[in-house]
C-alpha positions as CSV (number, residue, x, y, z in Angstrom):
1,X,102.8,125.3,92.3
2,X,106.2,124.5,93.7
3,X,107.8,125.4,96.7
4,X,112.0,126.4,97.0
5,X,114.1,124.5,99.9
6,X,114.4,128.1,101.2
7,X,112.9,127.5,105.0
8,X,112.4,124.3,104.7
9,X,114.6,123.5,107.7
10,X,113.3,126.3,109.9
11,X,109.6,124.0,109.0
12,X,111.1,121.0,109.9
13,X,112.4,122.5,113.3
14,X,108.8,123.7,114.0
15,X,107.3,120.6,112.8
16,X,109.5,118.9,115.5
17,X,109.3,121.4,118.3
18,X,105.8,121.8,118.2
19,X,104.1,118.5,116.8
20,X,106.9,116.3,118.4
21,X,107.7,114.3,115.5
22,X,110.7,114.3,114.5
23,X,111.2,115.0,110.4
24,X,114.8,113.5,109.7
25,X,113.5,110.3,110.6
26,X,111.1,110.4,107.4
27,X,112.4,110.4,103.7
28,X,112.7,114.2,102.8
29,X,110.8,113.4,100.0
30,X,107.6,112.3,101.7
31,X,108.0,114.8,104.2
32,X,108.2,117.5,101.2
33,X,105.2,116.1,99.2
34,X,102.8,115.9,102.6
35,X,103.4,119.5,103.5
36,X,103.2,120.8,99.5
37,X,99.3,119.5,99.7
38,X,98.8,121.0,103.1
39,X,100.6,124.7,101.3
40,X,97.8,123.7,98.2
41,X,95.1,123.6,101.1
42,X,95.8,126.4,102.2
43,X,97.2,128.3,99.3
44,X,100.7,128.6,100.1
45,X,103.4,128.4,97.9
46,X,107.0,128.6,99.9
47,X,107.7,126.8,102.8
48,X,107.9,130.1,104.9
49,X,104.6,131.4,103.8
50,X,102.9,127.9,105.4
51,X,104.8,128.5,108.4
52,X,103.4,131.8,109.1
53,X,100.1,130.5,108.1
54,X,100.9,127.7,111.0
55,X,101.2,130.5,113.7
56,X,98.4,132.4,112.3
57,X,95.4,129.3,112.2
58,X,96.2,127.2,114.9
59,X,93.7,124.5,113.6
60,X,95.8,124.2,110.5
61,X,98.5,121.9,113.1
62,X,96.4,119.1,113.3
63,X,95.3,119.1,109.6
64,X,99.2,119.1,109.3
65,X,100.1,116.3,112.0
66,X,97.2,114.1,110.1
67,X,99.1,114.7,106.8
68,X,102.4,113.5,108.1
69,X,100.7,110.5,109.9
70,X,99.1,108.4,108.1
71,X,95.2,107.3,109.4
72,X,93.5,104.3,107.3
73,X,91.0,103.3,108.7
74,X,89.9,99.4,107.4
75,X,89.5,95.9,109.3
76,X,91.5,93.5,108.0
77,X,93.0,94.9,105.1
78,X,95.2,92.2,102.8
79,X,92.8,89.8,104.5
80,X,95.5,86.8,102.9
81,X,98.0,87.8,105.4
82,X,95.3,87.3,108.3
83,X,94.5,84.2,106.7
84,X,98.2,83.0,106.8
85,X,98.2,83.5,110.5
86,X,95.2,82.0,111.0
87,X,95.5,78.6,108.8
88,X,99.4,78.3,110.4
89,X,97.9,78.6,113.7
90,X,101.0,80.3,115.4
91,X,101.6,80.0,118.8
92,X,103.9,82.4,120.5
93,X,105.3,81.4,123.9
94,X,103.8,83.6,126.9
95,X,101.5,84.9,128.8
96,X,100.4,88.1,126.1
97,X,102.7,90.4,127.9
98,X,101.4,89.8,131.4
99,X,103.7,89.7,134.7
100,X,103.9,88.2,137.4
101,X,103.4,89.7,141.4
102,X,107.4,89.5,141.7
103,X,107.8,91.5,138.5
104,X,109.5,88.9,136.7
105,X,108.3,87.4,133.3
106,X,105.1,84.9,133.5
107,X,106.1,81.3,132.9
108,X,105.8,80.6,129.2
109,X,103.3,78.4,127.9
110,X,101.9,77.4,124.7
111,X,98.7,79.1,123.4
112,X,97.5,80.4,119.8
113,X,98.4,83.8,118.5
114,X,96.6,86.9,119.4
115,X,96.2,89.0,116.0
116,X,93.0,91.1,116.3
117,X,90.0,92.0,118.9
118,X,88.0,89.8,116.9
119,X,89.6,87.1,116.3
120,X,91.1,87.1,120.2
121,X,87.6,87.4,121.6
122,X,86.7,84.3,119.6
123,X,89.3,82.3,120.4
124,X,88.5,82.8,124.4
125,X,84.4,82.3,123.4
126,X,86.5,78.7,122.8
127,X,88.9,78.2,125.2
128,X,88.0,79.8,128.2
129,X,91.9,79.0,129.6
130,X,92.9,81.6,126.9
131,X,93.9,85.3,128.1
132,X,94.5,88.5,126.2
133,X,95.4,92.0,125.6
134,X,96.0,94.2,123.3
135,X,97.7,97.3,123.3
136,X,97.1,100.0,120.2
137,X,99.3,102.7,119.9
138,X,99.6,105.8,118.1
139,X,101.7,109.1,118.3
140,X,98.3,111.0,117.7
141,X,95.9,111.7,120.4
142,X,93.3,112.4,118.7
143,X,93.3,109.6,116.5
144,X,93.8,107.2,119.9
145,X,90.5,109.3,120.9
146,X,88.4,108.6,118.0
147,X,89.7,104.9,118.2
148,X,88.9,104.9,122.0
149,X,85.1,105.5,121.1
150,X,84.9,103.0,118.8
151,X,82.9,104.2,116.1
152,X,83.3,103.6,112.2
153,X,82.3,104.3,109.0
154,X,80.4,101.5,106.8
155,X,83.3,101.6,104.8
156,X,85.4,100.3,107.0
157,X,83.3,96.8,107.7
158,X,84.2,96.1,103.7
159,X,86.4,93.1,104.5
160,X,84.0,91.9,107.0
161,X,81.2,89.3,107.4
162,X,77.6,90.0,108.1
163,X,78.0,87.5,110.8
164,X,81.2,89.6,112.4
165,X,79.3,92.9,111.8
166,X,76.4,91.6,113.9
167,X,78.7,90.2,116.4
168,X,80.9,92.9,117.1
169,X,79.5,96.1,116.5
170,X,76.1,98.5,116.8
171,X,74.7,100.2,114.0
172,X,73.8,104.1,114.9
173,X,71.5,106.1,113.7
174,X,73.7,107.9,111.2
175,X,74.8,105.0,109.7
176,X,78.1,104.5,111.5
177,X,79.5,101.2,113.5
178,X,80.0,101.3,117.3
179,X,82.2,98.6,118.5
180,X,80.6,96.6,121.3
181,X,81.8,96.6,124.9
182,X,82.9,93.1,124.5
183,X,86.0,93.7,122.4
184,X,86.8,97.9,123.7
185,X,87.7,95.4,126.9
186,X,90.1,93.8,125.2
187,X,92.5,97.1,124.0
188,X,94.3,99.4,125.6
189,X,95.3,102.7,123.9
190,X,97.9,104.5,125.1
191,X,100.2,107.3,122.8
192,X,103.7,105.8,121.7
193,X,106.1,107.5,119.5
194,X,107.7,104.9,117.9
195,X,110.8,107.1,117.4
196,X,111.6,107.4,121.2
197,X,113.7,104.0,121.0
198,X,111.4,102.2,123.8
199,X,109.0,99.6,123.0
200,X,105.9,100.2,124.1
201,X,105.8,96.4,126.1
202,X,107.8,93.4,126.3
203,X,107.1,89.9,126.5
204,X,104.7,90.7,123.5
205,X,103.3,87.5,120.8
206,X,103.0,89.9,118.1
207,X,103.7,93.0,116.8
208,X,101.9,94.5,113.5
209,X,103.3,97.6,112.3
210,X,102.2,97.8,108.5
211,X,103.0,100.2,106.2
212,X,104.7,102.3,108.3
213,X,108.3,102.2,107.9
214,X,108.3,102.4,104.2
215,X,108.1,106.5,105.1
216,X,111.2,105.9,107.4
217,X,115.1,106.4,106.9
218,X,117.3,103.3,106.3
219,X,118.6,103.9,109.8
220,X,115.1,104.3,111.7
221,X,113.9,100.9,109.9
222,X,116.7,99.5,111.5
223,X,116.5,100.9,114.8
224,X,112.6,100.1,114.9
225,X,113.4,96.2,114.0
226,X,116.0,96.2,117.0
227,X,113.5,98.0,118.9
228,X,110.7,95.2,118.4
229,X,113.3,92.7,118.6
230,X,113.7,93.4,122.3
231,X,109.8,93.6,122.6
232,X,109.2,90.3,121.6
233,X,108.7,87.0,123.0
234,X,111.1,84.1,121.8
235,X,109.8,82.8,118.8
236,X,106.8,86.2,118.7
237,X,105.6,87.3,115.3
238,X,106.6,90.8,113.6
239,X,104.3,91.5,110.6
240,X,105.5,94.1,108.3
241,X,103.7,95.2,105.7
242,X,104.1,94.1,101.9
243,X,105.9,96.7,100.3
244,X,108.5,96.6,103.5
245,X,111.8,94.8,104.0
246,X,113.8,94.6,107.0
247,X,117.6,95.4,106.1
248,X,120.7,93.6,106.0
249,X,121.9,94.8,109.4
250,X,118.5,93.4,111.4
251,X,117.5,90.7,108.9
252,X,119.3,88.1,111.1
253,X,117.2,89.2,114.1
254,X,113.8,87.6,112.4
255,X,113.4,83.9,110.6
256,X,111.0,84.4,108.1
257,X,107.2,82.3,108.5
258,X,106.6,83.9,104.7
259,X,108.4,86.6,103.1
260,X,106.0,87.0,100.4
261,X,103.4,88.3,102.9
262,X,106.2,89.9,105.0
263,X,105.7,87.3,108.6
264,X,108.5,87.4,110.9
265,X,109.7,85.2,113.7
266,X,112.1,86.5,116.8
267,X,115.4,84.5,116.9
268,X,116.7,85.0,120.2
């Protein structure tokens, strides 16, 4: 099956107007081959047939928005670049984003990196000076929802240890893994579109956005590395994923830790 550019824009335009993402920040081309395997689902073949078919069966939008957003769900996937931050034992200046009563910036002060739930709830089972937050975002409610509650497949413990399995989460009855109360404390979800040109924080230690941009436009990857720039801490981590690059106009914003596995440090 294959699908003409006639209506493609008019798509794009309801894609934007109605899902709120905004299409000419993606490469056409991955933008093109996500909505021909929704038009296969639903046996369409030109872009205007799918549209209709997107007024007609309203539940087809969020089969659509799932398409175009990307949801992989597995703990510490390319474990070696977890294991990099943890052998280098990093340690971003600040207080994890925190602020104090007069609104100003917490006094920095030295303290080891904050990378996952898991790892964070550890490191404070050690140090009980240590404080932390972490803040998951995603442009998808209803992927923030499902997150919120916690619960995943066995799949998803693949990288994990028996002993981390035990720790941190509940088997249920169907054979899923609830995440225990201990580390739900320690994230906040809230929706973020990371198009919208505001970070989500500042005076973060680290930012992980993997695999992302590589669906991006030259000029978004850009923006998006300015963007976490500002949302960093002097000397906070940015950790991209493998098969990304930051380009030549932003590169001098970052010092790399390794550029094999794609860690960055904030110059100011």
């Amino acid at each position: 099956m294959t699908a003409t550019d006639d209506g493609f824009s008019a798509l794009k335009r309801f894609i934007e107007q109605t899902l709120k993402i905004q299409c000419n920040n993606y490469k056409e081309d991955y933008i093109k081959r996500r909505l021909l395997s929704r038009m296969r689902s639903t046996a369409t073949t030109t872009y205007p047939d799918y549209l209709r078919y997107l007024h007609e069966h309203t539940p087809e939008l969020e089969n659509l928005r799932n398409a175009l957003t990307i949801n992989v769900t597995e703990f510490f996937r390319d474990a070696d670049v977890y294991d990099l931050i943890k052998k280098r034992s990093c340690r971003p200046c600040s207080m994890a984003g925190k602020q104090s009563g007069s609104g100003a910036p917490a006094v920095p002060r030295e303290k080891s990196p904050i990378r996952s739930p898991m790892i964070l709830h550890d490191m404070m089972a050690l140090d009980k000076s240590l404080s932390g937050q972490i803040t998951a975002t995603d442009i998808d409610e209803v992927v923030l929802k499902r997150a919120k509650e916690g619960i995943y497949s066995e799949k998803a413990m693949g990288k994990l240890s028996a002993a981390q399995v035990q720790r941190h989460f509940t088997k249920l009855p169907d054979g899923n893994y609830q995440v225990k109360p201990h580390l739900q404390e320690l994230i906040r979800f809230r929706p973020h579109d990371l198009m919208s040109g505001q970070p989500i924080s500042r005076y973060l230690d680290m930012i992980t956005c993997r695999n992302v941009t590589i669906y991006f436009t030259e000029k978004q990857k850009d923006e998006l590395a300015r963007m976490f720039h500002a949302a960093l801490v002097p000397g906070g981590y940015y950790v991209m994923g493998k098969t990304e690059y930051l380009g030549r106009e932003v590169e001098g914003l970052f010092t790399p830790v390794n550029s094999l596995q794609k860690v960055y440090t904030k110059k100011d």
